[in-house]
N, C-alpha and C positions, 0 to 999 in steps of 0.2 A: 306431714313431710314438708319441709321447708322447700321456698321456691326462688328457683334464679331465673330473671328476665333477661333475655339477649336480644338483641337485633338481626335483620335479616343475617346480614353476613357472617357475623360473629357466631351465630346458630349453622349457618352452612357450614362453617371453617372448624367446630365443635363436634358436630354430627360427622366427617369424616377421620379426625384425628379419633374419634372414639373408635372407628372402625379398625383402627390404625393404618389408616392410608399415612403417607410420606409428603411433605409440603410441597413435593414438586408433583406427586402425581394430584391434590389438593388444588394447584394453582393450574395446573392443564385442565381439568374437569370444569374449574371454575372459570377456565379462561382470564387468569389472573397473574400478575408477574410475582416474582418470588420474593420483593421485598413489602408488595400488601400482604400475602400471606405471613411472615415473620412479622409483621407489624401487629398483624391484627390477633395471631396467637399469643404473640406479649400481650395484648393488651386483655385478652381472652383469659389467658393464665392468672394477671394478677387480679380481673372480676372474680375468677372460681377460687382465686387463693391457692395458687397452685405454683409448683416448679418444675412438674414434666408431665410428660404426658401419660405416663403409666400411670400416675394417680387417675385420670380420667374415670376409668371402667368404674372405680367405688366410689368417686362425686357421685358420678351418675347412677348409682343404686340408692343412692342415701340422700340426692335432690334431685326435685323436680324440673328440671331444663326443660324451661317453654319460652316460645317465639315472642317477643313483645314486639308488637305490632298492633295498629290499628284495623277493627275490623270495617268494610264498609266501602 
């Protein structure tokens, strides 16, 4: 199974659009304003090769989404 590495954020902001929460209830949770969230789901979408977010659910059956981060 093929793997995509994300960052902290990009991994928060990933794990709830999969949920399908909404950028604004995404940016309340995160305590974030709503154009880091648009920012960073662009930048989100075009790392997984994507163009909405309904694609999401069958990435994430068919890759691995894990945290890159250091551990330690």
């Amino acid at each position: 199974m093929p793997v995509i590495k994300l960052d902290s954020r990009r991994f928060q902001i990933f794990y709830r659009l999969y949920q399908g929460k909404t950028d604004r209830q995404i940016g309340q949770e995160l305590k974030l304003p709503g154009y880091t969230i648009t920012y960073n789901k662009a930048q989100l979408f075009k790392i997984l090769n994507v163009k909405k977010r309904a694609e999401l659910p069958n990435l994430a059956r068919n890759f691995k989404i894990v945290l890159d981060c250091p551990i330690g």
